[in-house]
C-alpha positions as CSV (number, residue, x, y, z in Angstrom):
1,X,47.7,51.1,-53.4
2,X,46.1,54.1,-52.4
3,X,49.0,56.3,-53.4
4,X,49.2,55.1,-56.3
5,X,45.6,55.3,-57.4
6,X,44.7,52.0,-57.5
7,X,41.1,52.6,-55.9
8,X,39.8,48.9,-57.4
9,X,43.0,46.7,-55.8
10,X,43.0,48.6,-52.0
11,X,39.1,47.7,-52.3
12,X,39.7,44.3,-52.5
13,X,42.3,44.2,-49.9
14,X,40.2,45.7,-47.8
15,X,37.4,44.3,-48.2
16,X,39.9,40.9,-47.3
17,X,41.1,42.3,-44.1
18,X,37.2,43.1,-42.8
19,X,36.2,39.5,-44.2
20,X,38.9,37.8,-42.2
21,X,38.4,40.2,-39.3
22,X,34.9,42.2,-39.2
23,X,36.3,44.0,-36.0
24,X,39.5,45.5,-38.0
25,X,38.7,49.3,-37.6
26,X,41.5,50.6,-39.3
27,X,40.1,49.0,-41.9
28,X,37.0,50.5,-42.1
29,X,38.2,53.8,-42.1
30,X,40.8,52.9,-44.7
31,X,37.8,51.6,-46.8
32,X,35.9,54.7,-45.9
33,X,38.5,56.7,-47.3
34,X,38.9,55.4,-50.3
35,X,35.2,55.2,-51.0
36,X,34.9,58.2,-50.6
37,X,37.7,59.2,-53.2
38,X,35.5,57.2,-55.5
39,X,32.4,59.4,-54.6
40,X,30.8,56.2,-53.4
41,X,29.5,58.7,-50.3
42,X,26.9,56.1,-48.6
43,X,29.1,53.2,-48.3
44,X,31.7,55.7,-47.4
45,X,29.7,57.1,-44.9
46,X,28.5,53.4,-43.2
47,X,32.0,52.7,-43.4
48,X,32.8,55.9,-41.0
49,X,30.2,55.1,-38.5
50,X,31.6,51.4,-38.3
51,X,34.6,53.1,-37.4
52,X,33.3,55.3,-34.4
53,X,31.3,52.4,-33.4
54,X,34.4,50.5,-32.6
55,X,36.2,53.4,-31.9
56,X,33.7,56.0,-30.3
57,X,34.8,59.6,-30.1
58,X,38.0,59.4,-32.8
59,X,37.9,63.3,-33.7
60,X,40.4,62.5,-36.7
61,X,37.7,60.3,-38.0
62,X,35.1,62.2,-36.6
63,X,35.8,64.9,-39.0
64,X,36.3,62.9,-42.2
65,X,32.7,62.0,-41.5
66,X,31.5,65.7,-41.9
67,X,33.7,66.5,-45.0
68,X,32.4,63.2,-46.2
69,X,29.2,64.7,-45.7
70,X,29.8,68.1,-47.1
71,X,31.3,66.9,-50.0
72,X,28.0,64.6,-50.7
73,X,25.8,67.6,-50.0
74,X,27.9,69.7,-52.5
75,X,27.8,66.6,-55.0
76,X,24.0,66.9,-54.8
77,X,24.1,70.8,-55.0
78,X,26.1,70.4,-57.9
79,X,23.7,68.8,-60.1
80,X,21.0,70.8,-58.8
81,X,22.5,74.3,-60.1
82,X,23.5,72.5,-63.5
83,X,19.9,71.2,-64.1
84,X,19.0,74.9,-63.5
85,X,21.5,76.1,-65.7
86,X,23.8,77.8,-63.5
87,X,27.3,76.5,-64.3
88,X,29.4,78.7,-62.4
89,X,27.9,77.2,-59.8
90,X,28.7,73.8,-60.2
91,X,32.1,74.6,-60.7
92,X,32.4,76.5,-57.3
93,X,30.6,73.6,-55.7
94,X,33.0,71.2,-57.6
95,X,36.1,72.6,-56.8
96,X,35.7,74.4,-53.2
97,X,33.8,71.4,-51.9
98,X,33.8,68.2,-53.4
99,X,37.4,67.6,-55.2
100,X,39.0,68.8,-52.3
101,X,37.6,66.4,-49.8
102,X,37.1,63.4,-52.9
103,X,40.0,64.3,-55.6
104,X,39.2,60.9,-57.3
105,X,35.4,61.7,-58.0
106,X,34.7,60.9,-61.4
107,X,31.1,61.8,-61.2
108,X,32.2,65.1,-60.1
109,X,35.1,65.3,-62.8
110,X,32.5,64.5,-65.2
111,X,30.5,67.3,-63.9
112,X,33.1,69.8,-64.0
113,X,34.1,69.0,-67.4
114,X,30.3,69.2,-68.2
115,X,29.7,72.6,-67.0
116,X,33.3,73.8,-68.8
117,X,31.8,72.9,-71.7
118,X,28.7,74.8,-71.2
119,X,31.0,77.9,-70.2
120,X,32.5,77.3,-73.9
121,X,36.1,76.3,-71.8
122,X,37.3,74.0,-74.4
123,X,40.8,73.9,-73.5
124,X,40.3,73.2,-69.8
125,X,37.4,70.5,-70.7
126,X,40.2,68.6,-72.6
127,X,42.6,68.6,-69.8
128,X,39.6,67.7,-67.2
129,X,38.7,64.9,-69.6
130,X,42.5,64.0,-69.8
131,X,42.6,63.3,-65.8
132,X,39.3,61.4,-66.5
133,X,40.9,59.2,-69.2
134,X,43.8,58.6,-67.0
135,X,41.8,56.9,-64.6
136,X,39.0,55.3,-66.6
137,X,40.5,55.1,-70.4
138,X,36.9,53.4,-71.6
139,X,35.0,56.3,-69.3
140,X,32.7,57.1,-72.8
141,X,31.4,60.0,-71.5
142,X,34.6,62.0,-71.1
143,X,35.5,60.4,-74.6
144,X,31.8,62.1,-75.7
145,X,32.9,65.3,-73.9
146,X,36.4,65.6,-75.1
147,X,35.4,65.0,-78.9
148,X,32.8,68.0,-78.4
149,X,35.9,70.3,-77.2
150,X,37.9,69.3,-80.3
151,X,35.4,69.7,-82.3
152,X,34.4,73.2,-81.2
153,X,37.9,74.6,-80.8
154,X,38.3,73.6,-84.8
155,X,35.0,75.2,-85.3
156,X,36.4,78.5,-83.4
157,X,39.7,78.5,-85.2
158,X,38.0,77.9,-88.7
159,X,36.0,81.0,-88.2
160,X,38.9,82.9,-87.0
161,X,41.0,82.3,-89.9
162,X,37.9,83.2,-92.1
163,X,37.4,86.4,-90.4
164,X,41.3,87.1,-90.8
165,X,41.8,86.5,-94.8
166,X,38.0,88.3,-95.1
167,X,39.7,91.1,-93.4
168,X,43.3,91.3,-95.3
């Protein structure tokens, strides 16, 4: 389910196996892992730690916990430098950090798109809004963003073809 993005459905399965067997740590890290896809970083990270509690020392897992960690910490960066203002920023943070270790992050998606559209990136906030929609078809906020792309690319090409028959 995983594979195929179905985030909700290996949740519940999951969530099954550990009901029927709270000792299951496969499981957890399963769980973990697909928590953290979904940016849910805390539950992620208890998840992790339920792990190494069963299975102390797993390096594997070990290591998931830190870029579990560091993509939370970048999450929380993130936001920081786009409350400031610095959207560059964000999207280093977004894309170095946090979609690499949690490619289904909507929260950071969002963000990404958010800070695209402050860079006047119309184009690419459509197709980040796209991946959004793909995922979460009612997600109104990417709706909200994408609509302000469109609408500002047509402003753009409006006042190009002004500027064009002004000139000739």
């Amino acid at each position: 389910m995983m594979s195929l993005r179905k985030y909700d459905g290996a949740l519940g399965l999951l969530n099954a196996v550990l009901e029927l067997d709270p000792n299951h740590s496969e499981a957890y890290r399963q769980r973990a892992t697909v928590l953290r896809h979904r940016c849910r970083h805390k539950e992620a990270e208890s998840d992790y730690n339920k792990f190494l509690e069963l299975k102390p020392g797993t390096a594997s897992v070990e290591k998931e916990l830190a870029q579990l960690l560091q993509a939370q910490n970048a999450l929380e960066s993130a936001y920081s430098q786009s409350d400031a203002g610095e959207f560059s920023k964000v999207l280093e943070y977004v894309n170095k950090i946090v979609l690499v270790f949690s490619p289904g992050c909507l929260k950071a998606k969002l963000l990404k798109a958010k800070a695209l559209l402050a860079l006047k990136d119309y184009s690419n906030v459509i197709s980040e809004t796209g991946f959004i929609l793909k995922e979460d078809e009612d997600n109104l906020d990417a709706l909200l963003l994408r609509g302000r792309a469109y609408y500002y690319l047509a402003d753009h090409d409006v006042a190009n073809s002004t500027t064009r028959k002004d000139c000739v």
